[in-house]
N, C-alpha and C positions, 0 to 999 in steps of 0.2 A: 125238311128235317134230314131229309136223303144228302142233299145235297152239305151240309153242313158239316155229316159224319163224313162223305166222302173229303171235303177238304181237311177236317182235323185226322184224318187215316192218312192223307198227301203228306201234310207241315210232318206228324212224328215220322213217318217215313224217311222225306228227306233230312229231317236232324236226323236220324240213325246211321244215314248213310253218310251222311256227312260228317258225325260223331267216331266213325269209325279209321282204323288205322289204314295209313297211306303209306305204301312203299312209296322210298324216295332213294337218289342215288347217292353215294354216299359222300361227295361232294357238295352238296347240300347240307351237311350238320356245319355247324360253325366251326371255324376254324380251329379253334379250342379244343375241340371234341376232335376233331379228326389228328388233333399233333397227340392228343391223350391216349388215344388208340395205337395211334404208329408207337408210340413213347413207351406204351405200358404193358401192350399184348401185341410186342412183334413177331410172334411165329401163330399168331392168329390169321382165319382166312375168313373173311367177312363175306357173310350169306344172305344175311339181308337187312335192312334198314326204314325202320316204320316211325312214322311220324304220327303222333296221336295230338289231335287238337282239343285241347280241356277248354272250359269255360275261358278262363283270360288267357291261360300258355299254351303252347307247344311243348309236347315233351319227344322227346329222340330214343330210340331202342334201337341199338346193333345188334343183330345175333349174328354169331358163331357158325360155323360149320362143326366146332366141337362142341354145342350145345350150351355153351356158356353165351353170358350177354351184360350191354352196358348199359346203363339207362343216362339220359342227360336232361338238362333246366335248356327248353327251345330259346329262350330269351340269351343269359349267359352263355349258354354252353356248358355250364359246371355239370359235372358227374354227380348224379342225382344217389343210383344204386348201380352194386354190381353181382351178379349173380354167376358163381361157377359151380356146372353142372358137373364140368373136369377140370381136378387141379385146384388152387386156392388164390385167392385174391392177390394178385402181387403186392410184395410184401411194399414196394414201391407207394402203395397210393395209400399208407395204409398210418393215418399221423401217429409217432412217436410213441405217444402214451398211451394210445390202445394195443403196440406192438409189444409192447414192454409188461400190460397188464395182462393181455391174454400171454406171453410166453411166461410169466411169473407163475401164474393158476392156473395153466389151462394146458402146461407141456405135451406137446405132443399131439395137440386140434390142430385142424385146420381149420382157417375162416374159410367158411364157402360165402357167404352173402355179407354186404356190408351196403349200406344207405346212412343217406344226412336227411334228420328227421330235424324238425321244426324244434327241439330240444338240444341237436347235438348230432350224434352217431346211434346206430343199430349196426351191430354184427351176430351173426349167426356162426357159429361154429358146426363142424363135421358131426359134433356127439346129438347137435340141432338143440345145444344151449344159446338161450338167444342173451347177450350182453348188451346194455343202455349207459353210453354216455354221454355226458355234457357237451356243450361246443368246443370247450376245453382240453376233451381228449378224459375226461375226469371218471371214473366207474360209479355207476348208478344204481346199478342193480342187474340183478340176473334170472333167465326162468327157464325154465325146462318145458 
C-alpha cells in the first residue's frame, strides 16, 4: 500500500512540475508573436518569457519590465490577451468597432486588458468596466 501511495505522490509530482511554466528565450515564440511585439510595443524591454503547457496547447506570456504583459495561442501564435499594468493597450491591435464603441460611451477610459474569448472579445477598461463583444467587433454587454 506504501508503495503505491509513494508512486501516486511521484506521477502528481512530476505532472506539477511538469504542468508548470517554463522560461524560454524569446526566440522561441513563433514568429508571429515575436513581429507582434516588435510591431506593437517598440519602446518595451522584455523581462521574461514563460511557456505554459495546457492539456493539448502551449500558451506564450511575455512580461514587461513595465509590468505590462502579452499572452499568445503556442500553436498559432495569435495574441490570445493583453494586460497593461502601465499605459493602455495600443490602440493598434485593438479592431475598429470596439475602438469606436469604447470612444463613443466610454470617453476618456483607457483599456487596460483586452482578450479573444471563445465568443469574440473581452476588454476591460481603467474605471475596471469589463465590456463583451461578438467575433464581430459587435457590443454585448457590460459589468462593473
Amino acid at each position: 500500500m506504501k508503495k503505491i501511495l509513494l508512486l501516486v505522490a511521484a506521477a502528481v509530482f512530476a505532472f506539477a512540475v511538469n504542468a508548470a511554466p517554463q522560461k524560454v528565450d524569446f526566440g522561441k515564440l513563433p514568429k508571429n508573436s515575436q513581429e507582434f511585439i516588435q510591431k506593437n510595443f517598440p519602446g518595451e524591454k522584455v523581462k521574461a518569457v514563460e511557456m505554459d503547457r495546457e492539456a493539448s496547447w502551449d500558451k506564450y506570456t511575455v512580461y514587461f519590465n513595465s509590468g505590462n504583459q502579452v499572452s499568445f495561442e503556442g500553436g498559432s501564435g495569435d495574441c490570445s490577451q493583453i494586460i497593461m499594468k502601465n499605459g493602455s493597450v495600443p490602440m493598434s491591435v485593438i479592431p475598429a468597432k470596439i475602438k469606436t464603441y469604447a470612444g463613443n460611451n466610454y470617453a476618456g477610459q483607457r483599456i487596460v486588458m483586452m482578450e479573444t474569448t471563445a465568443d469574440g472579445y473581452k476588454v476591460a477598461l481603467a474605471d475596471k468596466t469589463v465590456l463583451d463583444f461578438d467575433k464581430d467587433g459587435n457590443f454585448t454587454k457590460a459589468t462593473k
